[in-house]
C-alpha positions as CSV (number, residue, x, y, z in Angstrom):
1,X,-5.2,-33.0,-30.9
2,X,-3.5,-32.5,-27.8
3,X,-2.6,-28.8,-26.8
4,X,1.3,-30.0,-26.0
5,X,1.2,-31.9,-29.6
6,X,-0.4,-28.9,-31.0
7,X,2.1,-26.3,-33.6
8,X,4.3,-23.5,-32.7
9,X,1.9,-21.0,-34.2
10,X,-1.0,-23.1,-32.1
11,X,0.8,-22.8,-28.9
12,X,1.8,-18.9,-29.4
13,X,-2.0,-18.1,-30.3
14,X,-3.6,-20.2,-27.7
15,X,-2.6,-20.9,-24.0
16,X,-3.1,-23.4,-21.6
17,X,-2.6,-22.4,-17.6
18,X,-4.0,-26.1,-17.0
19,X,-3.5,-29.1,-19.7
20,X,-6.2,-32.0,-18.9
21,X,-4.8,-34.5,-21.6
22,X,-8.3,-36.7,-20.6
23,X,-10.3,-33.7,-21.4
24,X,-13.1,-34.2,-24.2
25,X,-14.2,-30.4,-24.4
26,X,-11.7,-27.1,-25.7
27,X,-13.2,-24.2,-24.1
28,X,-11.5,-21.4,-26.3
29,X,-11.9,-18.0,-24.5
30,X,-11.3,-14.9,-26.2
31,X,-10.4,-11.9,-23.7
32,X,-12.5,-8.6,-23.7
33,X,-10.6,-5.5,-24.8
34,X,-7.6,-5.2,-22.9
35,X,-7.2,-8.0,-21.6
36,X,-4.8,-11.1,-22.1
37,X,-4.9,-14.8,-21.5
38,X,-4.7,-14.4,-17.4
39,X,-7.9,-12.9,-16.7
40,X,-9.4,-16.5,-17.7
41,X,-7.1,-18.2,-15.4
42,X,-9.5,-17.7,-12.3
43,X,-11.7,-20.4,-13.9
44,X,-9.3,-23.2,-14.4
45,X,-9.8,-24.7,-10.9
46,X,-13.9,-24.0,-11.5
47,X,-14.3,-26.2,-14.8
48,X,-15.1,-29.7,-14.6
49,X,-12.1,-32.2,-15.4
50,X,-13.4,-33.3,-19.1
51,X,-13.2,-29.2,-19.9
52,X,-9.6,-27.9,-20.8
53,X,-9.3,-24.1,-20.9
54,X,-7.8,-22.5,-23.4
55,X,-7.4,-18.2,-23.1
56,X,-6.5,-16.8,-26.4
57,X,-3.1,-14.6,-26.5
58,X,-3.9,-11.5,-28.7
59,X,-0.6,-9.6,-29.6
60,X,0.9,-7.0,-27.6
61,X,0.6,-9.6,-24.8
62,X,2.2,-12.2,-22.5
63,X,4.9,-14.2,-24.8
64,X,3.8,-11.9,-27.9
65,X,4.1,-8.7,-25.7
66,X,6.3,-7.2,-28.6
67,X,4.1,-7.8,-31.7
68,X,2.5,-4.9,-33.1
69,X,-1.0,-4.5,-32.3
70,X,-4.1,-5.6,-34.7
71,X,-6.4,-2.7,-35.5
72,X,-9.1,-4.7,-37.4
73,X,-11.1,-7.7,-36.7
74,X,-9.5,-9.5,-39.9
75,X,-6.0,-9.1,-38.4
76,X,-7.0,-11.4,-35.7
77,X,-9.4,-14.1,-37.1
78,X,-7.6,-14.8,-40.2
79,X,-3.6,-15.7,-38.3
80,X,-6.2,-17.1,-35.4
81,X,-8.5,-19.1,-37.8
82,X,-5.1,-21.3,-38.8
83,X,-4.2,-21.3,-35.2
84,X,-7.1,-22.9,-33.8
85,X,-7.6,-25.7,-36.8
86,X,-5.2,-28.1,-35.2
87,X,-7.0,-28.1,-32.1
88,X,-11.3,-28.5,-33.7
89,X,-11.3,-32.4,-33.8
90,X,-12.8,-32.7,-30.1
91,X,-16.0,-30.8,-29.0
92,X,-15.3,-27.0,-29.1
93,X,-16.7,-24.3,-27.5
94,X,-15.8,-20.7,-28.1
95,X,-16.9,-18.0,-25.6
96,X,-16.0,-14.3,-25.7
97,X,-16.8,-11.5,-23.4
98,X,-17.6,-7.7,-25.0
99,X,-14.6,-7.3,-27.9
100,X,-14.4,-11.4,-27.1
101,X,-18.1,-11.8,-28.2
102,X,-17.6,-10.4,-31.6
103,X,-14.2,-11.9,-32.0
104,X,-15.5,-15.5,-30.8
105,X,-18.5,-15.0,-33.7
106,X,-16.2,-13.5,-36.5
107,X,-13.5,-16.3,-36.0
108,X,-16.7,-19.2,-36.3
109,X,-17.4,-17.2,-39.5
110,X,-14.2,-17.6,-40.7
111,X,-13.2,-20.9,-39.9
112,X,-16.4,-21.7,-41.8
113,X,-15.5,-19.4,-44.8
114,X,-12.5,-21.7,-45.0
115,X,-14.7,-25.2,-44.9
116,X,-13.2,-25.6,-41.4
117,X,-14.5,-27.2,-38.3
118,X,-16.6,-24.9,-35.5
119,X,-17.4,-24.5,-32.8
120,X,-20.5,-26.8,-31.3
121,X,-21.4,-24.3,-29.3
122,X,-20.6,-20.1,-29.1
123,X,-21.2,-18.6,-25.6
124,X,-21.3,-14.5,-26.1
125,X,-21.6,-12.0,-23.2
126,X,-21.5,-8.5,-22.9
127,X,-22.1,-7.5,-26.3
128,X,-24.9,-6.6,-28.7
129,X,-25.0,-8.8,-31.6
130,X,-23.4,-7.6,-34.4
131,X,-24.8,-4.7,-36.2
132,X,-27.0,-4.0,-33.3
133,X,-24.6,-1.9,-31.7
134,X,-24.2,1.5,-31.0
135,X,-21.2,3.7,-33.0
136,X,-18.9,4.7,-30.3
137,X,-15.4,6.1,-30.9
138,X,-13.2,5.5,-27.8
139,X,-10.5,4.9,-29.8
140,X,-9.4,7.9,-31.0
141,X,-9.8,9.6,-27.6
142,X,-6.9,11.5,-26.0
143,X,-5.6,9.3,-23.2
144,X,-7.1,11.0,-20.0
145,X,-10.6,11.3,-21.8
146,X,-10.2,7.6,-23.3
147,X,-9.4,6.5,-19.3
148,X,-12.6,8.5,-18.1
149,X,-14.8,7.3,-20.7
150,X,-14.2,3.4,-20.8
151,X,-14.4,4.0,-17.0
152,X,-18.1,5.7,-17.3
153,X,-19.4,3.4,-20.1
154,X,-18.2,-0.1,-19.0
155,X,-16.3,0.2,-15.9
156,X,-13.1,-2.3,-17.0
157,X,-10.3,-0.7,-16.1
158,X,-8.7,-2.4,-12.7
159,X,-8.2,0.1,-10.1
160,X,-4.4,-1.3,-9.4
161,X,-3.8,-0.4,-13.5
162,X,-5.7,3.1,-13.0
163,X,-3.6,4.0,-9.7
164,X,-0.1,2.9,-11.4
165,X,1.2,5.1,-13.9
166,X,3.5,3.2,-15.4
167,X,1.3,0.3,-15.8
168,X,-1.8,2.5,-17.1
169,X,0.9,3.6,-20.1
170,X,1.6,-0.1,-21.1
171,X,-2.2,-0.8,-20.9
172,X,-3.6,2.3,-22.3
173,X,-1.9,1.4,-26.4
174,X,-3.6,-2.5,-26.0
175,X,-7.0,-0.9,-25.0
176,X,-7.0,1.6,-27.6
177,X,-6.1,-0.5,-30.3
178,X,-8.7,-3.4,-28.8
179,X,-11.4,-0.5,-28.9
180,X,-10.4,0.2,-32.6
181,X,-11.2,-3.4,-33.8
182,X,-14.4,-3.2,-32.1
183,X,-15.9,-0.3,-33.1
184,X,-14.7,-0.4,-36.5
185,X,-15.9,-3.1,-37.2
186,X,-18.5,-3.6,-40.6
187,X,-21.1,-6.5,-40.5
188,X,-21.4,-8.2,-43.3
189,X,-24.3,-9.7,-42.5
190,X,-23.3,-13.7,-43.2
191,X,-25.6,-16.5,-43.1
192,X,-26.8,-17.9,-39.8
193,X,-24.1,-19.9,-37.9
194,X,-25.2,-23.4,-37.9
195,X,-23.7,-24.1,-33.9
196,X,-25.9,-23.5,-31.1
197,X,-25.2,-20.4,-29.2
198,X,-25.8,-18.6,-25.8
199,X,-26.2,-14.8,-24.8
200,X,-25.4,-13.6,-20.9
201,X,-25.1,-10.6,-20.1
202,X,-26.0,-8.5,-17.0
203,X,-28.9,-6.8,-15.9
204,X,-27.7,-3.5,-15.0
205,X,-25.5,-3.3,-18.0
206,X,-27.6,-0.4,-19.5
207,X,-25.7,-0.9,-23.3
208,X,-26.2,-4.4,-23.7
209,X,-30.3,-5.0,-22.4
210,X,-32.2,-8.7,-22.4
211,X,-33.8,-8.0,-25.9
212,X,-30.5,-6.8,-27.3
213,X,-29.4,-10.1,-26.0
214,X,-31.9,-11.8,-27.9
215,X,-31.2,-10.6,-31.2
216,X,-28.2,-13.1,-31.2
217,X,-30.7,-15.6,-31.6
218,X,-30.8,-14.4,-35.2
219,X,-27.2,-15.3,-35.9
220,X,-28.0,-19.2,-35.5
221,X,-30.0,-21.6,-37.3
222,X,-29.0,-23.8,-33.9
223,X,-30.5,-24.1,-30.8
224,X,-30.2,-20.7,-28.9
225,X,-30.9,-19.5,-25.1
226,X,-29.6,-16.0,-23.1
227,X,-29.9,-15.2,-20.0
228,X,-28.6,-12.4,-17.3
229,X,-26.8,-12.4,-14.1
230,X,-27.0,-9.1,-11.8
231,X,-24.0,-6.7,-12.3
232,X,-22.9,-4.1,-15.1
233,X,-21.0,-4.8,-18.1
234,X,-18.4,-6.3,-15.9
235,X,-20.9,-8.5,-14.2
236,X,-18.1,-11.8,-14.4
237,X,-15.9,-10.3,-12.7
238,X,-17.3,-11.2,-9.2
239,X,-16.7,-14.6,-7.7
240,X,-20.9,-14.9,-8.1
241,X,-20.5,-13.9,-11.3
242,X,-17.5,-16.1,-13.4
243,X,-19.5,-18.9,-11.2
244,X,-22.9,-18.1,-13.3
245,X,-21.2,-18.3,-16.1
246,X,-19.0,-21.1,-15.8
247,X,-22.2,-23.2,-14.8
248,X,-24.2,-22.4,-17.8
249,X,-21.8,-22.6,-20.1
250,X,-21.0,-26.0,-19.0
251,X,-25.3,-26.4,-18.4
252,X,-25.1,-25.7,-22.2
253,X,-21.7,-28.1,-23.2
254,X,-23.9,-30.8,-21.5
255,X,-27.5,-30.4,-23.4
256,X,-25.1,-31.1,-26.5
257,X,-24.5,-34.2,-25.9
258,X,-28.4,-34.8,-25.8
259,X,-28.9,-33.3,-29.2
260,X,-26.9,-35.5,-31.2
């Protein structure tokens, strides 16, 4: 289906800075923890013309800037399971960075709990696999010690949102309740996904190592590859960076082709 022919509840899920109507590949993105759609935006003008972008619009941002914030992982994969359906007939690709990684993995798993189409391929960076990770509990910080801490562990907040009052007290709600769905969140340990799936991550990202990296190779019965790119947890953020990653995810989009 085409993203302009796609439902209401499609469009207000899922946007698209760039519709490529010739497109044969949906890259869904799903935003690390406070973030929206617009951080992906930078990689429109980098993606080949047969892939069509498509950032994920949590609530509490953009167009839904008014919707009360999810605090689990359910609250977002079950409204964005139905939300995505329209759009699986093409290939798909899902890729998620840190809070983005787990939600791109739980919303395969549920679109398969509901004999759905998934993804061909899942493209995860930044984050342990599930079940691996450490318990941290960010979320219930007090604001200045929440700021401090996310600063120290993973380095995410942008400098124009830390020097900016105001705009640090709009962000500061999304983060927390972003950080809430991610740390507490249960595994239920699920079958092995049957798409193929691949693990970046960078090397001075002292939380999320190579062999961490590796143990998402256990969450797939598909083919499965990882790899690092120097930088910290934020290691996409550099021009060098969202370049890696853009060429091997579409490195990987490409060997699927020659596995069919």
């Amino acid at each position: 289906m085409l993203y302009k022919s796609a439902p209401t509840q499609t469009q207000l899920w899922v946007d698209c800075p760039k519709p490529r109507e010739g497109s044969s590949v949906k890259l869904v993105c799903l935003p690390h923890a406070g973030a929206g759609p617009r951080a992906l935006y930078p990689w429109v003008d980098e993606l080949p013309e047969d892939i069509e972008l498509l950032p994920v619009c949590l609530a509490g941002r953009g167009p839904r800037m008014d919707e009360p914030l999810a605090g689990r992982v359910c609250d977002i994969v079950e409204p964005l399971a139905r939300a995505v359906a329209p759009l699986m007939d093409d290939t798909v690709v899902f890729f998620g960075h840190s809070l983005g990684a787990l939600l791109a993995f739980e919303l395969t798993l549920e679109l398969r709990r509901r004999k759905l189409r998934q993804p061909q391929l899942l493209v995860v960076s930044g984050r342990t696999a599930p079940g691996a990770d450490r318990k941290l509990k960010l979320h219930t910080l007090p604001d200045r010690h929440l700021v401090r801490e996310v600063q120290r562990i993973y380095g995410g907040i942008p400098r124009e949102i830390l020097v900016e009052p105001a705009m640090l007290k709009r962000t500061l709600p999304i983060l927390r309740a972003d950080l809430a769905v991610n740390e507490t969140h249960l595994d239920r340990r699920e079958d092995p996904l049957a798409c193929s799936v691949l693990a970046l991550g960078g090397t001075e990202d002292p939380h999320v190592t190579g062999t961490e990296l590796e143990l998402w190779g256990t969450r797939t019965r598909g083919d499965f590859d990882h790899a690092q790119f120097d930088g910290g947890h934020f290691y996409l953020s550099s021009p060098e960076g969202r370049s890696w990653v853009i060429q091997k995810t579409v490195h990987a989009i490409r060997g699927l082709g020659t596995r069919r």
